[in-house]
C-alpha positions as CSV (number, residue, x, y, z in Angstrom):
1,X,112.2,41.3,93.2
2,X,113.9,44.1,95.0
3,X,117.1,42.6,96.8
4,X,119.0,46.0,97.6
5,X,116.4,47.0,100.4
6,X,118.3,45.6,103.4
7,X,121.8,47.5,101.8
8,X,119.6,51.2,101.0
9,X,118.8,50.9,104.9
10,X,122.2,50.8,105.8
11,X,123.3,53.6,104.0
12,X,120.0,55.3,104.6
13,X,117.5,56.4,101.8
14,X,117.9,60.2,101.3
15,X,120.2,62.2,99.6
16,X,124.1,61.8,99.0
17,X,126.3,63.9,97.5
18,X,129.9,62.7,97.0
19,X,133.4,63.3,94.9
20,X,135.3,60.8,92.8
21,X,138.6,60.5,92.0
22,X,141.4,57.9,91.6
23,X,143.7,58.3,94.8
24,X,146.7,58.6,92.7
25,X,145.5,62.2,92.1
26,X,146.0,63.5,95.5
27,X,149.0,64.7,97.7
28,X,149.4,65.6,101.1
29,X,152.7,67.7,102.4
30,X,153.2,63.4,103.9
31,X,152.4,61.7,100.5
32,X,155.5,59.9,98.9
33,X,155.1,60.8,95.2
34,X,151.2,59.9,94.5
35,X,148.1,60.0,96.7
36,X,148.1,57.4,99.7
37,X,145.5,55.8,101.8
38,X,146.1,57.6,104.9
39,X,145.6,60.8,102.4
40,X,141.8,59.9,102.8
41,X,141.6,60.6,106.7
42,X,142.2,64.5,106.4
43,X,140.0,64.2,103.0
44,X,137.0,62.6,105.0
45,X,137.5,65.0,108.2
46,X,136.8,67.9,105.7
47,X,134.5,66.6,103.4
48,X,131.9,66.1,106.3
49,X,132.1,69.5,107.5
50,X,130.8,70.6,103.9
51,X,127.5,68.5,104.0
52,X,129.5,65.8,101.5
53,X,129.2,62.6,102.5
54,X,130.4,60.2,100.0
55,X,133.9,59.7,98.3
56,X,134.2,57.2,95.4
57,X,137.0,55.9,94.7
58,X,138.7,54.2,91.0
59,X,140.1,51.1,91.9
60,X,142.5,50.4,94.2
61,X,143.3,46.7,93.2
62,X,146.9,45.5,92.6
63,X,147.9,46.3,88.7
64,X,151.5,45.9,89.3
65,X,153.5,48.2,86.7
66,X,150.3,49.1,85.0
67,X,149.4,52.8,86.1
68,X,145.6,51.7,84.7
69,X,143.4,50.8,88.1
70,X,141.3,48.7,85.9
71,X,144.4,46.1,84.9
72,X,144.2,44.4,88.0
73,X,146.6,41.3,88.7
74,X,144.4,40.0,91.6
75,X,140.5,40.8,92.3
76,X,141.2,41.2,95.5
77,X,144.9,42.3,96.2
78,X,145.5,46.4,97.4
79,X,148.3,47.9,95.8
80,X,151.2,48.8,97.4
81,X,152.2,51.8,95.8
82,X,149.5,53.6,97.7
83,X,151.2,52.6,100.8
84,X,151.1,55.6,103.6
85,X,155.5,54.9,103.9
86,X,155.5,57.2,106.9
87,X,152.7,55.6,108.9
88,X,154.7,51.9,108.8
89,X,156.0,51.8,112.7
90,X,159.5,52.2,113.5
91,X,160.6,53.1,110.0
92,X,163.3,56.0,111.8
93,X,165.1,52.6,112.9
94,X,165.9,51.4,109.5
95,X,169.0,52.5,107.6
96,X,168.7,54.2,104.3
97,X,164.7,54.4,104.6
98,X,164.5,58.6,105.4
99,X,167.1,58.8,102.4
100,X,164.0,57.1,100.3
101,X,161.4,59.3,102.2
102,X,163.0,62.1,100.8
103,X,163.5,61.3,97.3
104,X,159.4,60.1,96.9
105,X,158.6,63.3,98.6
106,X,160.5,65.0,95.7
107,X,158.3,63.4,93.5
108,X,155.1,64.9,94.7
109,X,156.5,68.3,93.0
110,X,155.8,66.8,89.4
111,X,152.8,67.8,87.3
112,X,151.8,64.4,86.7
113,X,152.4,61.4,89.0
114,X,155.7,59.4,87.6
115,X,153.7,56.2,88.4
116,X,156.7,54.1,87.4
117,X,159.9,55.8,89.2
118,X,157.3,55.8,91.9
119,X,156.3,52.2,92.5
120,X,159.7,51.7,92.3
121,X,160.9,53.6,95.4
122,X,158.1,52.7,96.8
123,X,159.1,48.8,96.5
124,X,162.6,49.6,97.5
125,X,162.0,51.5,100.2
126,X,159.8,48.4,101.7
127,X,162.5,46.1,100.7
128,X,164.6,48.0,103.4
129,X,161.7,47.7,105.6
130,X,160.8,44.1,105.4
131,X,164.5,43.1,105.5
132,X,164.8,45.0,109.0
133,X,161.0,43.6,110.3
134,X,160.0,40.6,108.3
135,X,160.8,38.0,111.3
136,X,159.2,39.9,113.9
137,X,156.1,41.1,111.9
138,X,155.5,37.3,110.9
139,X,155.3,36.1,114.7
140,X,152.7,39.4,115.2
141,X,149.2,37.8,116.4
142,X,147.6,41.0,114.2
143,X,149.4,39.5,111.0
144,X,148.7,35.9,111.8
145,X,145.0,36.6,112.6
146,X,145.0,38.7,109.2
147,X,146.3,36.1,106.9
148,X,143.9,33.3,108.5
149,X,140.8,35.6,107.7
150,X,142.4,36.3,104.1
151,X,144.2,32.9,103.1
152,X,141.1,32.1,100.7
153,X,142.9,35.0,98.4
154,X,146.4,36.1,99.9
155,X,147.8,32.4,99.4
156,X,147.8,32.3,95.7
157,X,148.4,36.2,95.2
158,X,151.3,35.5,97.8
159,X,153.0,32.8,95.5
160,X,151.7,34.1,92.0
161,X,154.0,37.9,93.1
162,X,156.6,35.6,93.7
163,X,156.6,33.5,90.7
164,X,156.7,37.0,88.8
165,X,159.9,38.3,90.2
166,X,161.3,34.8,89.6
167,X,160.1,35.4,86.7
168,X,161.1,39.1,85.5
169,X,157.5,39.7,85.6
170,X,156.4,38.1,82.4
171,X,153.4,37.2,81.7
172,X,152.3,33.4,83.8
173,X,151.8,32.0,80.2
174,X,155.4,32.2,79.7
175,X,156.7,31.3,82.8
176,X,158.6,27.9,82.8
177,X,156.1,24.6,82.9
178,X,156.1,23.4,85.8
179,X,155.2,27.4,87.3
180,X,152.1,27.8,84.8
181,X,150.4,25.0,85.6
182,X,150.6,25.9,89.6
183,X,153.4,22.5,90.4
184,X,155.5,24.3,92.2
185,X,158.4,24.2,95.4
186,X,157.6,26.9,97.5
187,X,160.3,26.5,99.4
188,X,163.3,28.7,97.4
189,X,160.4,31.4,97.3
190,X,159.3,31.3,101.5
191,X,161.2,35.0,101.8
192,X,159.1,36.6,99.0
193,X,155.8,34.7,99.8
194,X,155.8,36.2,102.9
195,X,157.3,39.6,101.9
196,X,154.3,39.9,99.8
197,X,151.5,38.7,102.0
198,X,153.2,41.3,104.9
199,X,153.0,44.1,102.4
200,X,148.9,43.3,102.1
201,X,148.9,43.4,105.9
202,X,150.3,46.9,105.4
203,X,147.5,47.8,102.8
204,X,144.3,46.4,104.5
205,X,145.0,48.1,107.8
206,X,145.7,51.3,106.7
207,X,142.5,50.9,104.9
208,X,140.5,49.8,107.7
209,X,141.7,53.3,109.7
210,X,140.5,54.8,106.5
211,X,137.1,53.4,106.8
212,X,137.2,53.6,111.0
213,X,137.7,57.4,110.4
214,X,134.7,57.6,107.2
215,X,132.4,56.2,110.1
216,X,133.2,58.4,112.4
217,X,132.7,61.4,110.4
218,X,129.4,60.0,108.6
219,X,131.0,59.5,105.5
220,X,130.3,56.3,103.4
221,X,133.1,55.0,101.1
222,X,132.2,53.7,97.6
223,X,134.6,51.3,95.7
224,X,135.0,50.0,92.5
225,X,134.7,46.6,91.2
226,X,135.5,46.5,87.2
227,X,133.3,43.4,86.0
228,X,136.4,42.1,84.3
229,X,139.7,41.2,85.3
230,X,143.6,41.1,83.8
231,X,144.6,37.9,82.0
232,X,147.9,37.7,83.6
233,X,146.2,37.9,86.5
234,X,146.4,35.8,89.6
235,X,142.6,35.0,89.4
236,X,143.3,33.6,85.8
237,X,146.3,31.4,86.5
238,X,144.5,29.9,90.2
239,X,141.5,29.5,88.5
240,X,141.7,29.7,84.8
241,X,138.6,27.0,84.6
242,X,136.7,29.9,85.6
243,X,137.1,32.3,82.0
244,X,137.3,31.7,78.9
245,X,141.4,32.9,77.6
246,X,140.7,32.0,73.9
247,X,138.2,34.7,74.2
248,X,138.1,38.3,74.7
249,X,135.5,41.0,75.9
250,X,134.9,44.9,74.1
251,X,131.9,46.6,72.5
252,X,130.6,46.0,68.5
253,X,131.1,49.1,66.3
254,X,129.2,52.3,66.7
255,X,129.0,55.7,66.2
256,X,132.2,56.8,68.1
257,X,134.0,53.4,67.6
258,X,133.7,52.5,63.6
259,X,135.7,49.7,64.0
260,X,134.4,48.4,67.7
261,X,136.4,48.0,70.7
262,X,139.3,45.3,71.7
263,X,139.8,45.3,75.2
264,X,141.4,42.2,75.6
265,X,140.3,40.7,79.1
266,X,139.4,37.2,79.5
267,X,135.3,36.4,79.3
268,X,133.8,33.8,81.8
269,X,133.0,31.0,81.5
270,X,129.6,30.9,83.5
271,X,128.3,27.3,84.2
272,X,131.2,26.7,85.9
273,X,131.0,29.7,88.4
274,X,127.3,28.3,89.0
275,X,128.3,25.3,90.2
276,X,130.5,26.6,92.8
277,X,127.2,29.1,93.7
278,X,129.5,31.9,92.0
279,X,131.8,31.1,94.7
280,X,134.6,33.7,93.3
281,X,132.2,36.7,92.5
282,X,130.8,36.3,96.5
283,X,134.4,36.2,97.7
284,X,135.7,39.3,96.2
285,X,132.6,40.6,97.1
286,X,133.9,39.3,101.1
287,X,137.1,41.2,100.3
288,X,135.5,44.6,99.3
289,X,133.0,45.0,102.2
290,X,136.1,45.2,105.1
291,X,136.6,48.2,103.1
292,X,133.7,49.9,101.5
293,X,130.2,50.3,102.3
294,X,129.1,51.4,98.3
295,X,130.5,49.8,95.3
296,X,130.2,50.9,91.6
297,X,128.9,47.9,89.9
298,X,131.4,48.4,86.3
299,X,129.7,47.6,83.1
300,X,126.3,45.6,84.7
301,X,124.7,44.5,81.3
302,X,128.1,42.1,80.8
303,X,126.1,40.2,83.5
304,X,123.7,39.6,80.7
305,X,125.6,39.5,77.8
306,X,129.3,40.3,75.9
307,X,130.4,41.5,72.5
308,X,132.9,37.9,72.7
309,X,135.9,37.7,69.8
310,X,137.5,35.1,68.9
311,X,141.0,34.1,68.7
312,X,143.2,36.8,66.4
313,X,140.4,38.0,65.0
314,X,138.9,42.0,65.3
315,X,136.3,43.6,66.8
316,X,134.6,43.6,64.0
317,X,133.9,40.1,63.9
318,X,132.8,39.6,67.2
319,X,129.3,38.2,68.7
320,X,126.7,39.1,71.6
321,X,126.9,36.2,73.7
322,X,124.6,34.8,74.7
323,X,123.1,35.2,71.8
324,X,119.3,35.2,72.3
325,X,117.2,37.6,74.3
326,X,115.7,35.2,76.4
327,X,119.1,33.9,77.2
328,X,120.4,37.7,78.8
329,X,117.2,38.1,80.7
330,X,117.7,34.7,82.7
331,X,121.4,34.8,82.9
332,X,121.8,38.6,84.1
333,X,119.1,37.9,86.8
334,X,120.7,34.8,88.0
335,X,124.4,36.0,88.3
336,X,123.0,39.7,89.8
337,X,120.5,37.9,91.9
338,X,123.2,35.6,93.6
339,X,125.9,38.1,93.9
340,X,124.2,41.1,95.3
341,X,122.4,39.6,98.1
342,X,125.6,38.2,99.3
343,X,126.9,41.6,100.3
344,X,125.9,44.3,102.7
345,X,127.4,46.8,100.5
346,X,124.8,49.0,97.9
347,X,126.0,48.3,94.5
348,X,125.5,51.1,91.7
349,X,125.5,50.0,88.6
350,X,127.2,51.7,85.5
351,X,125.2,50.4,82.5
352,X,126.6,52.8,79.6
353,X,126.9,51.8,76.1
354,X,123.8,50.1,74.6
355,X,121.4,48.6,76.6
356,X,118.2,46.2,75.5
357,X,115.1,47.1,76.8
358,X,114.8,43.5,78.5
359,X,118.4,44.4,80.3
360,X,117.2,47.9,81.8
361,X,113.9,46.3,82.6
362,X,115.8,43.3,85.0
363,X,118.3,45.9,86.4
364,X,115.7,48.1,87.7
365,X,113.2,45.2,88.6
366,X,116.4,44.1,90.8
367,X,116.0,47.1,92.5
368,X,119.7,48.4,91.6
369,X,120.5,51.6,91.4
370,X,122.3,52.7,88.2
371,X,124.2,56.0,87.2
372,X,122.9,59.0,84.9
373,X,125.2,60.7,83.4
374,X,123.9,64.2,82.6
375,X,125.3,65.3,79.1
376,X,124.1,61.5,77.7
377,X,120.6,61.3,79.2
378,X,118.2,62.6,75.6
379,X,115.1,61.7,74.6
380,X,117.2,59.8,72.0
381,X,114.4,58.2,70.5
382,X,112.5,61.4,69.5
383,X,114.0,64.9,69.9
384,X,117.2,64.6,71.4
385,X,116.6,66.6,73.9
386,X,117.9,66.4,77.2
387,X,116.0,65.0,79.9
388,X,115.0,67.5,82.7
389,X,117.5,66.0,85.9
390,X,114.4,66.5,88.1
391,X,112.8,63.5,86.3
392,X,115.7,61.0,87.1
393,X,114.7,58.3,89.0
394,X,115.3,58.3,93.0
395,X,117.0,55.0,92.7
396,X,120.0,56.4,90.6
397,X,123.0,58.4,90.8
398,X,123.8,61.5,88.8
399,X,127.0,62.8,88.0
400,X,128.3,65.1,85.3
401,X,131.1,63.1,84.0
402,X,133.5,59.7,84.0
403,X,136.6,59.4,84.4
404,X,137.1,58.7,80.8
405,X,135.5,61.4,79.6
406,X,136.2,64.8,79.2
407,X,134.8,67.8,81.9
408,X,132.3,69.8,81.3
409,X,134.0,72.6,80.3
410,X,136.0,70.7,77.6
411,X,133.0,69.5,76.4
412,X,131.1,72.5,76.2
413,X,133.5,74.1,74.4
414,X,134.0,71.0,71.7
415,X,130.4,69.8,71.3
416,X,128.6,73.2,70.6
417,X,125.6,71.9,69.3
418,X,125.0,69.5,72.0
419,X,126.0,72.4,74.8
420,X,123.5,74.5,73.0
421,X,120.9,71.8,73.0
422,X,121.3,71.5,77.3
423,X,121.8,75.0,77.6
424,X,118.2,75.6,76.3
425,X,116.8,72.6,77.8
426,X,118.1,73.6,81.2
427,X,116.9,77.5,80.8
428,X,120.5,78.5,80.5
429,X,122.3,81.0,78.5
430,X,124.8,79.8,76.2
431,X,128.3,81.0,76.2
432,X,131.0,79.9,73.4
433,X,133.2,79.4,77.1
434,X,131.7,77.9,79.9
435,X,132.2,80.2,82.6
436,X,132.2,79.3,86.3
437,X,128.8,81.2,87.4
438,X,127.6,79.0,84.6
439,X,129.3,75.8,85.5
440,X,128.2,76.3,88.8
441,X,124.5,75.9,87.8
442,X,124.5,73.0,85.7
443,X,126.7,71.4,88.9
444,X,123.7,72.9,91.4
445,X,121.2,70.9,88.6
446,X,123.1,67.9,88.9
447,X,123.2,68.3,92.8
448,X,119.4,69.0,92.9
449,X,118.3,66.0,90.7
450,X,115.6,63.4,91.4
451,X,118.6,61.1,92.5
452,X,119.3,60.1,95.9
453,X,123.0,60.2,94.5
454,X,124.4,62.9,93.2
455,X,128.6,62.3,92.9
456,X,131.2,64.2,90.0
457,X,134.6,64.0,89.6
458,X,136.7,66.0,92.0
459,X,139.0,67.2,89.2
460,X,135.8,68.5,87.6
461,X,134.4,70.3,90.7
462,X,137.7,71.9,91.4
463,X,137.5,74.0,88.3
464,X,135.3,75.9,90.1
465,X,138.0,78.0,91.0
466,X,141.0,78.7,89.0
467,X,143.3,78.7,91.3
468,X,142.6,75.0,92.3
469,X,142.8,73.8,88.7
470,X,145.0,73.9,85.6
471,X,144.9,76.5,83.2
472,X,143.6,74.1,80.7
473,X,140.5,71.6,81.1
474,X,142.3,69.3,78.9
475,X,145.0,69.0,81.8
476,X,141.9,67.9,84.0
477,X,141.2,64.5,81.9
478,X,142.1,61.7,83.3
479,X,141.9,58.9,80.6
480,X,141.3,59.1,77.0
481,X,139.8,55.4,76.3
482,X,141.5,53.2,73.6
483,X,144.9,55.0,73.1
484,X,148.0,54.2,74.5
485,X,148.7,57.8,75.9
486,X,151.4,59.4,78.5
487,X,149.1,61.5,79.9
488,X,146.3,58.3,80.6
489,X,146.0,57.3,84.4
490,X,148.8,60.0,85.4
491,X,146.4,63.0,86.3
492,X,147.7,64.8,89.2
493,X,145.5,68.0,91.4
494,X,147.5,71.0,90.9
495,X,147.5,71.6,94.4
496,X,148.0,69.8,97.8
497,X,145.2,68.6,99.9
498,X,145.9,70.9,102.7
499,X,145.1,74.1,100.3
500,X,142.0,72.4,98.4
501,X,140.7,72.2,102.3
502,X,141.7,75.1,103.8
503,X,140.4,76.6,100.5
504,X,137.0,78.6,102.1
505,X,135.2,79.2,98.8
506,X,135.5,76.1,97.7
507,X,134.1,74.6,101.1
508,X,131.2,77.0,100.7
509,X,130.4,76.5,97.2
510,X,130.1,72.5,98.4
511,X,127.5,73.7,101.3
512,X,125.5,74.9,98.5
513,X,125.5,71.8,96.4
514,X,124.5,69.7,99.4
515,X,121.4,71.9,100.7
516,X,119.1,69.0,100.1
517,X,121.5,66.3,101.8
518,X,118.8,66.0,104.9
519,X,115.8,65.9,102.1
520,X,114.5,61.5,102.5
521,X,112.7,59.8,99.8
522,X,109.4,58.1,100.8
């Protein structure tokens, strides 16, 4: 029941090894204050020359004032704030806009990416913009031809931006009546709706140089679709017969989590996206493929099942729903079955946490690849020892870490026991500190593993050389999961693209790790 051959034959079935990061993380001497799309073009050009051909990216979705890329307000929406401000045409001709130019550049300097004071240049300085170009750009074939290939999503993500400034950007349950339940007079708000819909116009075809310039240079793109999605979220308020808002999603209680997890998204509400043929899934699917030819698959056995709570109620006391075995197996294979074959795209599925033997056995009878992570693949029903990398399966993709975890190096130092355990499984001397001779061969492990993928953080790989990386690996985490923290989702590279690239070592040491690129599986 293999439906991912026709998508492995597009991105060819051999080895790939790739970097992930969130684009906020990196700066060009042309970024305005956090990483932006057209960032990716000089990324790409280099990356190919070292024998890397994959970059993943965290999500890219709109999350408005959010810095988290996974509190979307729209599946399908770009956000603005990643914007390339110096590649919008004839921006020399409107007043005030270098002034702005200048004071985001400033904010590259920072440590960590002022995500707020950011966004809100950023806005400004395409308020001057739009109020100089709207007219003309509206009459532009190139933006009337893009909005009639996009109206299925940009018309209510148009309106619902809109409705939020009207609205001081609370939450659409508290907008005014007539507003929530979608009866509304366009009219007073023509101005933003457009302003808004221009501004994705902006987004998408930067991104499709981005993607021009990744085919070019042989370098597939891999996106990022979280399984779940905001609750003030466009999707939500257009659609809100499509989940369940009394409910919410997050994990029971376990080892690290005594009290379970609250994540507070919306679940779905499933027979009604089957009788649309899961209509909603299959469009943001649409959406993604104009700019990706990989996507991460976030949290697959949520296709089978979720730890659901109930109204005002904890973690604690939530339920697996469905509830019955027989009922994951079915539903999990239906919603996967559907969705998947509607792309082109290769999904890879991320299917951490607990997983049921009936779950694992559909994902890989689906024929979908799914992610190892290295420090959490044991033989945790006997020894606890850690599974030789050589083993993995072809159809998977190995990595090191997550983004909400911490590097290697942090947790070799904080997990002794465990660092000892894969140090003797792996034929490797322990060391109290990781060093980078050592680092470097659990990477090469990770780079030589049974996996056709093989893809780890680029804040991670640029430790490799200290004078790439802070002088702290707790500088390099990106997200700590769970806690509201300063630090969370503002991760910046300590240094500019331009030196990471021109940076020979580095590009040598990623040679190395791609020796086996040209290896195929058969």
């Amino acid at each position: 029941m293999d439906i991912t051959s026709v998508q492995w034959n597009l991105v060819g079935k051999h080895h790939h090894h790739g970097i992930c990061f969130p684009l906020s993380s990196i700066f060009t001497e042309k970024s305005c204050g956090i990483g932006e799309y057209f960032d990716l073009i000089p990324l790409i050009q280099w990356l190919a020359t070292t024998g890397f051909d994959t970059i993943q990216l965290l999500p890219l979705t709109d999350t408005g004032d959010d810095p988290s890329p996974y509190m979307g307000l729209s599946s399908c929406a770009l956000h603005p704030i990643y914007l390339s401000l110096r590649a919008l045409p004839n921006h020399d001709a409107v007043a005030g806009f270098s002034k702005k130019l200048e004071e985001l550049a400033a904010l590259n300097k920072t440590e960590r990416v002022d995500y707020t004071n950011v966004l809100h240049k950023k806005l400004e300085a395409l308020s001057l913009y739009l109020d100089r170009f709207l007219l003309e750009i509206e009459k532009d074939p190139e933006f009337q031809r893009f909005f009639e290939e996009n109206q299925f999503w940009l018309t209510s993500y148009s309106i619902f931006k809109a409705l939020k400034t009207v609205h001081n950007g609370k939450v659409w349950w508290n907008w005014e009546k007539a507003a929530q339940y979608k009866i509304i007079d366009e009219t007073p708000l023509t101005n933003e709706i457009l302003r808004w819909r221009v501004i994705q116009y902006f987004c998408f075809s930067q991104f499709k140089e981005v993607k021009k310039a990744a085919e070019a240079n042989q370098v597939l793109l891999k996106g990022d679709v979280p399984i779940l999605i905001n609750k003030d979220s466009v999707d939500t308020w257009w659609n809100p017969d499509l989940f369940d808002l009394n409910f919410s999603v997050g994990s029971p209680p376990d080892t690290y989590n005594k009290d379970g997890q609250h994540w507070n998204f919306p679940t779905y509400q499933w027979d009604n996206h089957r009788k649309d043929g899961f209509r909603w899934w299959k469009d943001r699917l649409r959406v993604k493929e104009k700019l990706y030819h990989i996507y991460r698959l976030d949290h697959i056995i949520g296709f089978f099942r979720f730890w659901t709570i109930p109204p005002q109620k904890s973690a604690k006391d939530g339920s697996f729903i469905p509830e019955h075995e027989y009922e994951w197996k079915a539903l999990g294979e239906e919603i996967l079955s559907e969705i998947v074959s509607s792309s082109s795209m290769l999904p890879i599925g991320e299917e951490l946490g607990a997983t049921e033997d009936v779950m694992t056995a559909s994902i890989r009878s689906l024929g979908i690849p799914v992610v190892k992570v290295m420090r959490w693949e044991r033989a945790h029903d006997k020894d606890q020892s850690f599974i030789n990398p050589k083993l993995y399966p072809p159809n998977t993709l190995s990595t090191l870490s997550t983004h909400d975890i911490p590097i290697m190096k942090e947790w070799w130092t904080e997990e002794p026991n465990a660092s000892k355990r894969l140090a003797h499984n792996f034929g490797i001397a322990w060391e109290k500190t990781l060093s980078t001779s050592k680092f470097f061969d659990i990477l090469s492990l990770c780079h030589t593993s049974g996996s056709l993928f093989h893809v780890n953080m680029f804040n991670e790989m640029l430790t490799l050389f200290p004078d790439l990386s802070w002088n702290s690996a707790t500088r390099e985490r990106i997200n700590i999961p769970g806690l509201v923290l300063p630090t969370n989702w503002t991760y910046r590279c300590k240094k500019s693209l331009e030196e990471i690239c021109s940076h020979y070592e580095f590009g040598k040491a990623l040679q190395e790790l791609s020796k086996n690129r040209l290896e195929s599986y058969r």
